[in-house]
N, C-alpha and C positions, 0 to 999 in steps of 0.2 A: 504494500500500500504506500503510496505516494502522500504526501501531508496537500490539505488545499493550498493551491494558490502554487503550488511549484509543479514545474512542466520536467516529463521525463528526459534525458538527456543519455546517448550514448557512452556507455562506462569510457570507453578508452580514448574520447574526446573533450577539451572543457569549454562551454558555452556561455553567453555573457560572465567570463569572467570569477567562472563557478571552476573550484578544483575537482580533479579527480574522486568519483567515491561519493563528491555533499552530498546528493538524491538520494542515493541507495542507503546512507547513514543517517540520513533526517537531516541534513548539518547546514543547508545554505539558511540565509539570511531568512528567509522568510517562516521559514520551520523554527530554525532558534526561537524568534521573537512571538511562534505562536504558541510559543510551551510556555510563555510568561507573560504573567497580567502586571500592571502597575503597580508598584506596592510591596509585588512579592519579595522573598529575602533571596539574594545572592548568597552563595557564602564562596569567599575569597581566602584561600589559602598565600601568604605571598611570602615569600623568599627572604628574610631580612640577615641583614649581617648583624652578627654580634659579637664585637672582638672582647670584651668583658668575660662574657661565656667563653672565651676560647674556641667559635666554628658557629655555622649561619644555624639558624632557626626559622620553624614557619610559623608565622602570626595569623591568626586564622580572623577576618573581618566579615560580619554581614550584612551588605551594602542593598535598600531600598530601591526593586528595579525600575526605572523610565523607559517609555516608547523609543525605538531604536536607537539604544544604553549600549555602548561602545566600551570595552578592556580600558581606555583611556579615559574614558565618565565615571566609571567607577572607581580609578584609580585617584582623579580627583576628588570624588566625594571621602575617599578613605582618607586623602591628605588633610579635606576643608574641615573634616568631621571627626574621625579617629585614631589619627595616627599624624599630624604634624610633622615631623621628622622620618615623613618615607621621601626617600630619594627614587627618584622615577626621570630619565628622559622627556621631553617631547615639547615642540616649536611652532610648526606651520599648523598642526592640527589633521590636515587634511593630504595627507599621501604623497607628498612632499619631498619631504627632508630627511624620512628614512632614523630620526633619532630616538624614536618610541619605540623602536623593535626590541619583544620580550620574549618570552617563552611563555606558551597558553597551553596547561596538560599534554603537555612533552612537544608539543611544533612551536616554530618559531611562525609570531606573528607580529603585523604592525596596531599597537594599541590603539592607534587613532583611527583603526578602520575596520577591525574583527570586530563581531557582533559577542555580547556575554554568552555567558551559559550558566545556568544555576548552580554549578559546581565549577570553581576553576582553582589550578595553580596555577601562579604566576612567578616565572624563574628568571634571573637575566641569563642575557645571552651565553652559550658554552663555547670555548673555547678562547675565551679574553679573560684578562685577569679581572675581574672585578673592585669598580672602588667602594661602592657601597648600596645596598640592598638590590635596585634593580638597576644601575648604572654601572658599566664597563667601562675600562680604558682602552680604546681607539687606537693608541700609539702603534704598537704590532703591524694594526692593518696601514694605515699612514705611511709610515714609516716604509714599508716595504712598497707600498705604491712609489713611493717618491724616489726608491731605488729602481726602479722601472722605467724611470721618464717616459710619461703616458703623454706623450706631445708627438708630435707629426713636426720631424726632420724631410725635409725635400730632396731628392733625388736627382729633380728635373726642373730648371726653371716656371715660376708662375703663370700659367699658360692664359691669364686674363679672366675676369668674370664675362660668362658663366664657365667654371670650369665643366671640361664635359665629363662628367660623371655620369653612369649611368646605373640604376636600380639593380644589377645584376654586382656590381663591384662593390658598390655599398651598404645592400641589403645585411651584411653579417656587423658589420661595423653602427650602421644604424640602430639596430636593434640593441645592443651591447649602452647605444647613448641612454638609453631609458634607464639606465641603473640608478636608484637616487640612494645608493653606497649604505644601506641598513644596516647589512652583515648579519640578514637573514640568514643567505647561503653560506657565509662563513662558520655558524653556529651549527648549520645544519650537516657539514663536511664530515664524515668519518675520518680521513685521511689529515685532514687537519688534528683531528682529535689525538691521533699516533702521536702526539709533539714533537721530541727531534729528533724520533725515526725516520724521516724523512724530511727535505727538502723544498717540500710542496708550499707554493706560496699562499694557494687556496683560490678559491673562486674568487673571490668580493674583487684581490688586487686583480685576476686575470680578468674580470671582464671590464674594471679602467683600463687594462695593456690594450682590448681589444677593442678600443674607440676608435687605437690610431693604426695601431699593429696590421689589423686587416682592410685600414682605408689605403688603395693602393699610388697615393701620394705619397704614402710613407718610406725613405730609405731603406732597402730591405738590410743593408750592414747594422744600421741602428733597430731595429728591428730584430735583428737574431742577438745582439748583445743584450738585449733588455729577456728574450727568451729563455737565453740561456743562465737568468738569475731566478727564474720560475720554477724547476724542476715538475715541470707539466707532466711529465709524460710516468708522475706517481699518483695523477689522476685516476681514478680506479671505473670511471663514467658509470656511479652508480646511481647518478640521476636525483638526489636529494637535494641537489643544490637548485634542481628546476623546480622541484616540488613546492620548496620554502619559498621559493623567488615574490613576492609583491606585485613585482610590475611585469610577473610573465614574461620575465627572457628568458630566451633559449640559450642556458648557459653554456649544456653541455652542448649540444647537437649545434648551436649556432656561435658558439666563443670557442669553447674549449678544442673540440675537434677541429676547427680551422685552424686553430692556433697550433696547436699538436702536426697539423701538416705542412704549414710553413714552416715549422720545427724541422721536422722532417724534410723539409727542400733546403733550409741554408745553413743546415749546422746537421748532416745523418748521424753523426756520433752519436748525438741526445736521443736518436732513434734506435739504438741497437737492437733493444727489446723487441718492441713490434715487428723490425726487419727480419729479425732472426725467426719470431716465431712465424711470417710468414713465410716465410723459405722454407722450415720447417715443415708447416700443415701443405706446401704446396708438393713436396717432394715426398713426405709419406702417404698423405691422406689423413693426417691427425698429430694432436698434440704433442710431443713427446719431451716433458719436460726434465730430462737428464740433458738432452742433446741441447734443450735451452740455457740450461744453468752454464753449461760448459762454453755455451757460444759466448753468452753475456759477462760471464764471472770468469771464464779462463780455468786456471788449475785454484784457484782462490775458491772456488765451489768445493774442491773437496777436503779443504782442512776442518771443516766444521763435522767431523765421523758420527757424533751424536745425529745429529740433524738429520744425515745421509741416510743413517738405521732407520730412524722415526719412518721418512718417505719410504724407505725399502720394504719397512712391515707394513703399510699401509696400503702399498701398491700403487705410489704415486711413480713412482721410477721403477722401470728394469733395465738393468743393465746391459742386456745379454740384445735383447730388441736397440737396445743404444746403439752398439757398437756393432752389429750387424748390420741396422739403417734396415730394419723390416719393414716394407710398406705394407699397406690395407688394399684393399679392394676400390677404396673412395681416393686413391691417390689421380689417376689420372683427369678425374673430374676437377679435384682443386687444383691441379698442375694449370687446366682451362680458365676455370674460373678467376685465379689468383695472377693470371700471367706467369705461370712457371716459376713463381716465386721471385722474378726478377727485381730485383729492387739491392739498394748498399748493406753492409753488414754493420 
């Protein structure tokens, strides 16, 4: 059953601006607000720091709901009314400025535009240090933007207004302008969450690099130096960071992935991985990650003998299909499909 007033919508498409899932979960805008009358009691779990206690605590507040009561209404009513001293973001009000982004029962949301729910916590952001209750320190994300230099270096003298641009060169770069830098997607990253395991700059900075990185005014020399400060390609494209997005970019399928193959055209080394395993699936007919480790990692893959046991009892490696180079059945199809795996190591 569908709630009145909301129209069915294909699962694996989103329609006015409706996420994956709201229909079939009761969740869009107009369902929320029919599960609550005027009046009713919110109750608000919210996140507060307490350095006294020694670690955060949840203050739990029950906030009087109004006709379309926004994460951000309530959050003011708890400042006007029961809690003075919450620290909470937000500036323009209105989808903006990106500085209200909180955490709403585990997704990252923008306060000033998610609709309540009679039950919520309220978390700051993951992945930034926090300075206090729902406010983060920005420096991290900053900071590393500003090591990127998200500016458009010229290549080719200024060829005169109108320059001729056309909707096919800057469709990936346009889309990318719509970011109003919440760090939604930054919060929302797994790979970010690894800390410094890895290298990864994160979405938030790569979709500023891809303002200019994929307008193709841009010097591709300055261009592949600012890429190769991203460690992109520990992007795992699992798609969270479109999920959280606000303003509906396509981070991965329209930033990240281009980014990753201009990576891939001015700098192959940063490409090793992907190269390898496609020469790989192109030549067997499937994955074979011994022959991957040893392509990417060298003889460096085998000092860790713990490690090598774990995958060998598991069956993620055999050695013996390694070093024979046994193909499948499915090798000549991908040798077609893949270009014979032709591509740099």
């Amino acid at each position: 059953m569908v709630p009145p007033g909301d129209v069915p919508v294909p699962v694996l498409l989103a329609v006015d601006g409706r996420r994956l899932g709201q229909v079939e979960q009761h969740d869009t805008l107009a369902a929320r607000n029919s599960r609550l009358a005027p009046g009713d009691l919110l109750t608000l779990r919210v996140r507060r720091s307490e350095i006294t206690a020694g670690g955060d605590v949840y203050q739990e507040f029950r906030v009087p709901y109004q006709k379309w009561m926004r994460v951000l209404d309530a959050l003011n009513w708890i400042a006007e009314n029961a809690a003075p001293d919450l620290a909470f973001r937000w500036f323009c009000g209105s989808k903006m400025c990106g500085t209200c982004a909180v955490r709403m029962n585990g997704r990252e949301v923008l306060a000033c535009w998610e609709a309540v729910e009679p039950n919520m916590v309220i978390e700051p952001l993951r992945n930034l240090p926090v300075v206090r209750d729902l406010v983060v320190d920005r420096t991290r994300y900053e900071e590393k933007v500003a090591s990127l230099q998200p500016w458009i270096e010229r290549h080719e003298p200024y060829a005169g207004f109108p320059e001729p641009l056309t909707h096919k060169q800057m469709k990936n770069a346009s889309k990318a302008l719509d970011c109003i830098s919440c760090m939604c997607c930054y919060s929302a990253c797994p790979v970010i969450g690894l800390g410094n395991l890895t290298d990864f700059a994160g979405p938030a900075p790569l979709v500023q690099l891809g303002q200019t990185a994929l307008d193709p005014r841009s010097n591709p020399q300055k261009v592949r130096r600012s890429i190769e400060l991203t460690g992109i390609f520990n992007c795992v494209s699992c798609y969270k960071c479109e999920e959280a997005c606000p303003a509906h970019i396509p981070i991965v399928s329209g930033v990240i992935e281009p980014l990753k193959a201009k990576a891939a055209q001015l700098n192959p080394e940063m490409a090793r991985h992907p190269f390898a395993l496609r020469d790989i699936v192109a030549r067997r007919g499937r994955v074979d990650p011994g022959e991957l480790v040893l392509r990417v990692q060298g003889l460096r893959g085998l000092r860790n003998l713990t490690r090598l046991w774990r995958l060998f009892a598991r069956r993620k490696i055999d050695p013996i299909k390694t070093l024979l180079g046994i193909k499948t059945s499915a090798a000549g199809a991908a040798a077609r499909l893949l270009g014979g795996g032709a591509g740099k190591p």
